[in-house]
N, C-alpha and C positions, 0 to 999 in steps of 0.2 A: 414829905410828899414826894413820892417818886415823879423821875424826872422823865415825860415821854418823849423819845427819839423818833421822827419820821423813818420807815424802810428805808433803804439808801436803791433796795431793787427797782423801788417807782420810778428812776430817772432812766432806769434800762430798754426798758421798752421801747419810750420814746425815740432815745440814740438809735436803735435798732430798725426803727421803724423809719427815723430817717436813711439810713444806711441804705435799707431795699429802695427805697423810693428814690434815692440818687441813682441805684443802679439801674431803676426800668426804666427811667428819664435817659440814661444815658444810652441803654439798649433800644429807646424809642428813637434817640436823634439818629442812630447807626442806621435802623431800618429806612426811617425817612430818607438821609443821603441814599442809602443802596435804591431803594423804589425810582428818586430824581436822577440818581446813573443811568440806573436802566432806561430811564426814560427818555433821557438822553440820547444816550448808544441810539435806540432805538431811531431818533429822531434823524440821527446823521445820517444811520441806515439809510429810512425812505428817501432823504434830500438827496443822498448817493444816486441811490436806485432812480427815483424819479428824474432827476438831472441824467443817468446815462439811457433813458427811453427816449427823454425830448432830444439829446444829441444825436442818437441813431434816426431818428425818426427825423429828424431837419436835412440830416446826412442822405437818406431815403430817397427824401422828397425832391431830391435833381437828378434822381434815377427814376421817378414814376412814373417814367415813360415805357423804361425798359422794364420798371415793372409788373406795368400795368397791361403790356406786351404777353409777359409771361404768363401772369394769371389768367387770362383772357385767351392762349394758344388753344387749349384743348374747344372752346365753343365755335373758337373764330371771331368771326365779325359781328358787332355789337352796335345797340344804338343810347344814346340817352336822353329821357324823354321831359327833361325842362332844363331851363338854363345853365342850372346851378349843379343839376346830378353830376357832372364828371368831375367838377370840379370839387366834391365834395369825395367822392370816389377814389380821387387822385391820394388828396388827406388820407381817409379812409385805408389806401394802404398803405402811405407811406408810415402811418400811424402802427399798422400789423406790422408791416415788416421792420419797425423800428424796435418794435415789442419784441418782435422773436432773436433781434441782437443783441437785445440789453437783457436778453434771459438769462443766460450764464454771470451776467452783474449782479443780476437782481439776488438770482437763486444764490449768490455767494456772499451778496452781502447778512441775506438769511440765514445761509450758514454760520457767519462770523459773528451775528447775531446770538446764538444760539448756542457755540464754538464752547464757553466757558463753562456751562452746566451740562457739560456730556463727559463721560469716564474715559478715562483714556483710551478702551478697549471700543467704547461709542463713537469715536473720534475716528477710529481706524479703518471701521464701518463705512461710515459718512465719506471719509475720502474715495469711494468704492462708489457709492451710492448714487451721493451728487450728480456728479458726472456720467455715472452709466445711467440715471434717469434724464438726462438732457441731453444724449445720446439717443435712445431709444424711445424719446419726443419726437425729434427729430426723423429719428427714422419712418418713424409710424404718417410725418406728414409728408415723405417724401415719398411713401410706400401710396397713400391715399392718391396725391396729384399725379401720380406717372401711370398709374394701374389702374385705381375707384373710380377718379373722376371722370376720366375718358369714357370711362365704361359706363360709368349712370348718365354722362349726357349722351351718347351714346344710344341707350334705352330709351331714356326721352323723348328725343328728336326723332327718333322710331316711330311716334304716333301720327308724324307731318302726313297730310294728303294734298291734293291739288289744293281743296281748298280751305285747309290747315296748314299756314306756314310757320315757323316759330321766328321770335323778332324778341331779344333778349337783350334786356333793359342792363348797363353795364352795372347799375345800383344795386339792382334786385339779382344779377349774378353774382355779383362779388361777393355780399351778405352769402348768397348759396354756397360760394368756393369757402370761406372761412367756418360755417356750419358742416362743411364734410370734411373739411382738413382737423378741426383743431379736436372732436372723436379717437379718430385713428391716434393723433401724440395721443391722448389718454389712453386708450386700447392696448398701445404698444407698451406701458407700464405694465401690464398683468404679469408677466414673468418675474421683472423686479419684485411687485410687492408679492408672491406668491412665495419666493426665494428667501425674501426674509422673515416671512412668517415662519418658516419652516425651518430657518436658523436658531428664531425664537423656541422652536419646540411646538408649534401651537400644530402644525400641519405634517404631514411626512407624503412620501409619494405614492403610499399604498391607500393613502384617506384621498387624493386627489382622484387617484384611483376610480374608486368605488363611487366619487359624486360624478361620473362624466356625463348618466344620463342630467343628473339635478343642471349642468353647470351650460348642457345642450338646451335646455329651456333658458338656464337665466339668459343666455346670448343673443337669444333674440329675442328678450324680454327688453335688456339692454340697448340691443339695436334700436327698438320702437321708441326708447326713453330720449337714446344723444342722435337720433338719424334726423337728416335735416328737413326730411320728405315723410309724410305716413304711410308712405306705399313700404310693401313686401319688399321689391328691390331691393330700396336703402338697407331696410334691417335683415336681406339676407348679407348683403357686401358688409356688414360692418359684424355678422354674426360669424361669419366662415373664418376671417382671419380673425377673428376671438378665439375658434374653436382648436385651431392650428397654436396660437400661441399658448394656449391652454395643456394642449402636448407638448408643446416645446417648455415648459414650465417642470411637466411633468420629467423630462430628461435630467433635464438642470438637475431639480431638487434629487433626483435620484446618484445623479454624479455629486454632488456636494455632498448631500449625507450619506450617500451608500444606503438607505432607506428608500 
């Protein structure tokens, strides 16, 4: 009687099978660590960032005299109309203006956040970027308070008669001042992100060209959407220096890529 051997391949499989299955268990612990890194990272980020808003902002708040000076120059003299308004108003900016300190913390600890999954050539970019969008933030709220505002309370206070006088709650102006300032810093990026579209390929200056009438509407389409007032005014002053930065856009892109 012949003698039956089991295949010796049946034990193959199995080995085999353990084999991959060590290696996706081992490919699954790697992911899991890298996910809790980043998680991480991410964590010291905000602790960073939020930690250097509450120190500007505590730092503020034994200037909010002088700053509340400042914000307050172009109406004049203000009143507030329950106990706790100014004091809450005080907060209030020293809270903004703590914010716009810890903006270049913030914005860099995003960066650094970010730093390892960008190509070297991305990186090169960004050191350009960063900074010339936190620049031309700036610019745009410095541009709004020395020129816009003046000018929209200005137009306002235009409507006073004998017996219309204006009495301007320091609560409900301050909310006004940080709704027409914080516009304009967005406004004043259109150059930047139009510049690096057009790095990307996606834009040239003969297409920016050709949308001026499409770009004359969206601006004060715009204006109606971030303007802090629903009057005409507001969304022409936030249209016009749209329209302007919109050529100045157009220059750029045309000096950069010779397109």
């Amino acid at each position: 009687m012949p003698e039956i051997i089991p295949p010796a391949a049946s034990d193959e499989p199995s080995g085999q099978l353990a084999v991959v299955s060590g290696e996706q268990t081992t490919e699954l612990d790697e992911a899991e660590m890298s996910i809790i890194d980043h998680l991480e990272e991410l964590r010291k980020r905000l602790i960073i960032s939020i930690a250097a808003v509450v120190v500007c902002s505590g730092v503020t708040y034994f200037y909010s005299e002088e700053l509340i000076h400042f914000i307050t120059a172009p109406a004049g003299k203000l009143y507030y109309m329950s106990p706790a308004e100014a004091f809450f108003t005080y907060l209030k900016a020293s809270f903004f203006a703590g914010l716009l300190l810890a903006l270049p913390v913030v914005l860099y600890q995003l960066w650094a956040f970010v730093l390892p999954a960008l190509t070297r050539q991305e990186r090169k970019v960004s050191f350009i970027l960063v900074p010339a969008s936190v620049i031309l933030f700036f610019v745009g709220l410095a541009f709004s308070y020395f020129f816009v505002l003046p000018a929209g309370i200005k137009f306002f206070v235009g409507f006073t008669t004998a017996e219309l006088q204006p009495l301007f709650s320091i609560g409900q102006y301050f909310s006004f001042v940080v709704s027409f300032l914080l516009p304009f810093g967005a406004v004043f990026e259109l150059p930047l992100f139009l510049v690096v579209l057009a790095k990307m390929g996606v834009i040239t200056s003969a297409y920016l060209i050709n949308k001026r009438k499409i770009m004359l509407v969206m601006s004060f389409v715009i204006g109606a959407v971030i303007s802090p007032t629903p009057d005409v005014f507001s969304q022409t002053m936030i249209a016009i220096p749209m329209l302007v930065l919109y050529e100045v856009s157009i220059l750029l892109v045309k000096y950069i890529l010779g397109k």
